[in-house]
C-alpha positions in Angstrom: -10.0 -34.3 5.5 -11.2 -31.8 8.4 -12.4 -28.5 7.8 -9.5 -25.8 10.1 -9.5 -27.1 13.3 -8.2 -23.6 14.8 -9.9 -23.4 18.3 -11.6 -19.8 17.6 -13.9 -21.3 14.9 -15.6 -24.0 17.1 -17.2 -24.4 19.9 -15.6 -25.5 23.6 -17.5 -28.0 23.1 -16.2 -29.3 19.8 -12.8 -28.0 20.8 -12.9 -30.4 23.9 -13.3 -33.1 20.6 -10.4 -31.6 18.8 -8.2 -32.2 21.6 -9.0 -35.6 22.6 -8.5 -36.4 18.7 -5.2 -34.9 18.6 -4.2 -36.5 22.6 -5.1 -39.8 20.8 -2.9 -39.7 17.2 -0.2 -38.5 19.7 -0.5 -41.8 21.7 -1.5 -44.2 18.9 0.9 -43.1 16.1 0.9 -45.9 13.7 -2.5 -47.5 15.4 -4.3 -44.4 14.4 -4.6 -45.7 10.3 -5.9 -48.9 11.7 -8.9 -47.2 13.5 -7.7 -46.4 16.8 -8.6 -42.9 17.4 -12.0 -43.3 14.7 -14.3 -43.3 18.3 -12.9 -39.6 18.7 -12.9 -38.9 14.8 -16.6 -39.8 14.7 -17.4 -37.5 17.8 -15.5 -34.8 16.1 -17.2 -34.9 13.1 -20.6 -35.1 14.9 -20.0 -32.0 16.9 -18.5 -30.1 13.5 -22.4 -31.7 11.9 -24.4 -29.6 14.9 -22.6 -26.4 14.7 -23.0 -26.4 10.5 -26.7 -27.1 11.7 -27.0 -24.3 14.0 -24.9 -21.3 11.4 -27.8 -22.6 9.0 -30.1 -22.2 11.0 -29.3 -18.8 12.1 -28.3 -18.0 8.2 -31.8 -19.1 7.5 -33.4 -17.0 10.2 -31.3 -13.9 9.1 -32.1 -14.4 5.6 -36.1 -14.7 6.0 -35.4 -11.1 8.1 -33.9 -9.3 5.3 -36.6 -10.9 3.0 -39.1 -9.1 5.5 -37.1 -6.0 5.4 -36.6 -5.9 1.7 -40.3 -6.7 0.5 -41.2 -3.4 3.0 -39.4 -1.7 -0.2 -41.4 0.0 -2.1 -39.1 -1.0 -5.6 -41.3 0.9 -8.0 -39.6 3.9 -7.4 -36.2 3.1 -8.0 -34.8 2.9 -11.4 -32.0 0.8 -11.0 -31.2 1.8 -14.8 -30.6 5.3 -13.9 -28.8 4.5 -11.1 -26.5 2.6 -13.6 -26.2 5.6 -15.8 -25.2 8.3 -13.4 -22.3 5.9 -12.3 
């Protein structure tokens, strides 16, 4: 099963993909369960692979920035318990 293959979640790149993946089960509609379109599956699902890669990447980049941010914090002097009480 593919993750939503709407075009405003993926690239033009990997959109391009989607396309020739649905061209294809159009064209092959019973030769598509016997592995006609898989060339275009697997290329699909290796584009989908890169863009995971790169929103981890970027995740991981934003993450390490907040980390930065946070530890600039000084955390001694809030009291998260008396924040909890006055709500």
């Amino acid at each position: 099963m593919h993750p939503n293959l709407s075009p405003h979640l993926h690239t033009d790149e990997c959109n391009e993909k989607i396309q020739a993946l649905l061209e294809c089960r159009l064209k092959n509609r019973f030769r598509q369960y016997f592995g006609a379109c898989n060339k275009e599956d697997d290329a699909m699902l290796a584009c989908f692979r890169r863009e995971s890669e790169g929103r981890r990447q970027r995740n991981f980049a934003t993450s390490r920035k907040n980390q930065k941010y946070r530890s600039t914090i000084d955390l001694g002097k809030w009291n998260w318990k008396e924040e909890q009480d006055s709500k």
